[in-house]
N, C-alpha and C positions, 0 to 999 in steps of 0.2 A: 504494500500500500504506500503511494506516494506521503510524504512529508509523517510517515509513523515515529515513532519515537522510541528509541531502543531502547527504551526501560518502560516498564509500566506504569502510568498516571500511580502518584501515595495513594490514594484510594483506594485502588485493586490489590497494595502490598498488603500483606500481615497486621500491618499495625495501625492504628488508626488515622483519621484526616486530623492535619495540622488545623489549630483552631487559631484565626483572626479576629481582633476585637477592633470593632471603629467605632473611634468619638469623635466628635462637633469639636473642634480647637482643641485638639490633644494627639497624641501619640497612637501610632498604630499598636495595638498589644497581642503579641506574640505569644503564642507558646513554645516554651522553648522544649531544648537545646536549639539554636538555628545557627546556620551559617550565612549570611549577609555578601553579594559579589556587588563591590562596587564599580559607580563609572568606570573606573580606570583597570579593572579586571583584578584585583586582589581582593581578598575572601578577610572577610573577620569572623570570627565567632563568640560565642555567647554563651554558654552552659546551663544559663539561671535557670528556673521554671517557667518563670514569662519575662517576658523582654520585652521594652520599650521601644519604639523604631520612631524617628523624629520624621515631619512632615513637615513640619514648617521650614527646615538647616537654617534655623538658630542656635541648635545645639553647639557647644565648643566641643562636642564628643561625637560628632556624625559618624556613623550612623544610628547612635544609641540614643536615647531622650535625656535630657539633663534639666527638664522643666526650665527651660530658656524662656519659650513660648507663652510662660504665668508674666514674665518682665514687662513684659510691652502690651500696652493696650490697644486695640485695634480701631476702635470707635468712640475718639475721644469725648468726656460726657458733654452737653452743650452750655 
């Protein structure tokens, strides 16, 4: 089959779907352990049970959350 994928989708493995949490002005939350490739093709990783993944790169820790994004307000009050 054109453009298949030599490994099988996590899904069809053994072990369960990796679980994604999304919030409204906050961090993507992970479960972990994950491994992270970034732009430039070098891999980080993360051990924890759930990991932080930033969204906004405010972080000084990219690709991990550092609640940078609590600092700055976005909609100054009037």
């Amino acid at each position: 089959m054109p453009n298949a994928p030599a490994d099988p989708p996590c899904h069809t493995r053994a072990h369960p779907p990796c679980r994604l949490r999304v919030q409204r002005r906050g961090p993507l939350l992970v479960d972990g352990p994950v491994e992270v490739e970034l732009e430039d093709g070098t891999t980080v990783r993360s051990d924890r049970f759930r990991v932080a993944l930033c969204t906004c790169r405010r972080s000084r820790r990219y690709p991990w959350c550092d609640t940078s994004h609590r600092e700055r307000v976005r909609n100054p009050p009037p």
